[in-house]
C-alpha positions in Angstrom: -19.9 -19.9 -2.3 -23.6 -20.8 -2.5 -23.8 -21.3 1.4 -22.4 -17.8 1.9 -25.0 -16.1 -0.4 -27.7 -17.8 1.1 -26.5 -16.8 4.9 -25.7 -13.5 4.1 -28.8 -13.1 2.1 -31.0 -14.5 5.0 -28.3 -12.5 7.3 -29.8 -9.0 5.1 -33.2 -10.0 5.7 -33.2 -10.7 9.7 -31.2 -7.1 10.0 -34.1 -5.6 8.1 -36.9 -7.4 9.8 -35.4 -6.3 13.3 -33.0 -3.9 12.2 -35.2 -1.2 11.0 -38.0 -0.6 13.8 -35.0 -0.5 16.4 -33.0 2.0 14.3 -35.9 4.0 13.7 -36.8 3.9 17.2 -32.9 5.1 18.1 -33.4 7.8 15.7 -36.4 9.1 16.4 -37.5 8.5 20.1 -36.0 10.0 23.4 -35.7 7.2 25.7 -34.4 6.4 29.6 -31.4 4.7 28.3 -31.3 5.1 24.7 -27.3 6.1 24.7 -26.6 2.1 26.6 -28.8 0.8 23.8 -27.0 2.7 21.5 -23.9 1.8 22.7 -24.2 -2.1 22.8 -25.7 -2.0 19.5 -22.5 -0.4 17.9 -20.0 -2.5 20.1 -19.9 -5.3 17.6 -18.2 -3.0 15.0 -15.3 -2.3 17.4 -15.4 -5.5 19.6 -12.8 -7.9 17.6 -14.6 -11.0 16.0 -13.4 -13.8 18.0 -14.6 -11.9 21.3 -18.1 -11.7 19.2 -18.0 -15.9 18.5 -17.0 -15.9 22.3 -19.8 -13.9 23.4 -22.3 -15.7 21.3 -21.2 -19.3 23.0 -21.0 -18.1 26.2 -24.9 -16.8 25.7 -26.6 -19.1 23.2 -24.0 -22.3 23.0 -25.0 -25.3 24.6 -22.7 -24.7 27.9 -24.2 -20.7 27.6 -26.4 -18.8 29.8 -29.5 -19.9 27.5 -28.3 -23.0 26.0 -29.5 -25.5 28.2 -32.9 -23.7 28.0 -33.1 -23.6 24.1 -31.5 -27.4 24.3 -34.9 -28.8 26.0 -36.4 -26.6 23.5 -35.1 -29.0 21.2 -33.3 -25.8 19.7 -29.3 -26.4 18.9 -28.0 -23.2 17.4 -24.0 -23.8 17.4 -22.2 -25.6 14.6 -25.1 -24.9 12.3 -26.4 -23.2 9.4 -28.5 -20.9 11.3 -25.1 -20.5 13.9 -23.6 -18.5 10.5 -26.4 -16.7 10.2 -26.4 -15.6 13.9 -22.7 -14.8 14.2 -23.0 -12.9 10.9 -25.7 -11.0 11.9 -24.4 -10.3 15.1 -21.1 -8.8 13.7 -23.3 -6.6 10.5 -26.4 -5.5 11.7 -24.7 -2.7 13.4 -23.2 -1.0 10.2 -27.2 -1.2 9.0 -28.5 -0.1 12.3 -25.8 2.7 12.6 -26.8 4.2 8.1 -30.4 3.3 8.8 -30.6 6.0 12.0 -28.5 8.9 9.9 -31.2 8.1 6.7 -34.2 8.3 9.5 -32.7 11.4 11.5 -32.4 13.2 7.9 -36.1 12.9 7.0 -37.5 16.4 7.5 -39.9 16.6 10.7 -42.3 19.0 8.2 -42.6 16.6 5.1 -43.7 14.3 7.7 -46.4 16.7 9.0 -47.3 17.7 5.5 -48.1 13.6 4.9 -50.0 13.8 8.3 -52.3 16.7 7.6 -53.0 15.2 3.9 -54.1 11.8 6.0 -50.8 9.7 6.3 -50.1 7.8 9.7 -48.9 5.4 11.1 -47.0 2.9 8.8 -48.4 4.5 5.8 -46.1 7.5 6.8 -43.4 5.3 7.6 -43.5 2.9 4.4 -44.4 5.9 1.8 -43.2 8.9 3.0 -40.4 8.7 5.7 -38.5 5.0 4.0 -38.4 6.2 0.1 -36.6 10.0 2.0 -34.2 7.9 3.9 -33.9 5.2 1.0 -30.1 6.0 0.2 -29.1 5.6 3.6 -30.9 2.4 3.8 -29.7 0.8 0.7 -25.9 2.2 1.7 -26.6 0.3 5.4 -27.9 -3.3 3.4 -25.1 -2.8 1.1 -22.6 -2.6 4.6 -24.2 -5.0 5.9 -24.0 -7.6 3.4 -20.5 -6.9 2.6 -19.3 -7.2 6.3 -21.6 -10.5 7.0 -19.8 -12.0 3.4 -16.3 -11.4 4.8 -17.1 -12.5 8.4 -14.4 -14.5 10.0 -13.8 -14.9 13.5 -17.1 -14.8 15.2 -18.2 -17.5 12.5 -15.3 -19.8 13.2 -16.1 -19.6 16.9 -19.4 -20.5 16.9 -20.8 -22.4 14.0 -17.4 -24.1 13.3 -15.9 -24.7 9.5 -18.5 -27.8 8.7 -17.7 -28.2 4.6 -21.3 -27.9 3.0 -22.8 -26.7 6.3 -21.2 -23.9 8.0 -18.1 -23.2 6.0 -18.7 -19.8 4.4 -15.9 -18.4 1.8 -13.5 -16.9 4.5 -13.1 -19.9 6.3 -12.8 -21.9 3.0 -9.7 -19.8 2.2 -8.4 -20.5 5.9 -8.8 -24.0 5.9 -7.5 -24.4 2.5 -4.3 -22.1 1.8 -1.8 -24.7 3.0 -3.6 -27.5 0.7 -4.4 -25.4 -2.4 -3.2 -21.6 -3.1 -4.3 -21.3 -6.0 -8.4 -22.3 -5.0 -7.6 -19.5 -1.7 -6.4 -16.9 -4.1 -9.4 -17.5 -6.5 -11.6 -17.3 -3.9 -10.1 -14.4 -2.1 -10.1 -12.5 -6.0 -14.2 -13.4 -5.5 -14.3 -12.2 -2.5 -12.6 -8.9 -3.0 -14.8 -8.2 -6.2 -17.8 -8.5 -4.2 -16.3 -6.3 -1.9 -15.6 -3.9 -4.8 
């Protein structure tokens, strides 16, 4: 339980970190290309979560495209803590990406003028005028976002394994222990669906 707050919290905070500028950037710029970004940036809500795990090793796992190149960086991403973390985000940062971009496209253009002519630019408009107006959508998208990274199953099991203590979040707990103990997968699946509540 505790490793699957602290992933999906970390999980929240490196959707908003990255999350945000691209979303804003989606919704407000017109771009060569901005339907493929679009496009591959949604595809984890549809792709099925084993494909995602898939997709991660075959890019960043030791035998992937980049993994030989982060290896002699001294960098091992799969089986790990931050492995969760990656696979989780992969899988929820759209459904933050996706609210974020409605909360952003529903900002009026002439509030934001208004702020400009009074002396707002910049990321003073952006952090005082154009984030509390789209605040809703924004909380709504961390709220999806966190939800979907705590019940994350597939691409997790894929790529950063079921490690007890290290990489076994509460969906693969219940997976690896329904055969041993029902009653522990039903108390954690109870959890699980009250945080989803």
């Amino acid at each position: 339980i505790y490793l699957s707050f602290i992933t999906t919290f970390l999980t929240v905070v490196v959707t908003l970190i990255f999350g945000t500028p691209l979303a804003y950037m989606l919704a407000r710029w017109r771009f060569r290309g901005r339907r493929l970004v679009n496009v591959l940036v949604e595809l984890p809500i549809v792709l099925p979560p084993a494909v995602a795990g898939l997709a991660l090793l075959l890019t960043i796992g030791r035998r992937g495209v980049f993994g030989p190149t982060l290896e002699s960086l001294g960098i091992i991403l799969p089986f790990s803590m931050p492995a969760v973390v990656i696979a989780q985000t992969f899988v929820a940062a759209p459904f933050y990406v996706r609210s974020a971009q409605v909360g952003f496209r529903g900002v009026p253009r002439e509030i934001e003028d208004a702020a400009r002519v009074d002396g707002a630019d910049g990321l003073a408009l952006f952090f005082f005028v154009t984030v509390p107006l789209s605040a809703r959508a924004l909380g709504s998208g961390i709220v999806l976002c966190w939800a979907r990274a705590l019940g994350e199953f597939g691409a997790t099991i894929l790529f950063a394994g079921s490690l007890q203590g290290e990489t076994q979040t509460m969906p693969l707990l219940i997976y690896n222990i329904l055969e041993r103990d029902v009653d522990a997968a039903v108390t954690t699946g109870l959890l699980l669906v009250g945080l989803a509540l």
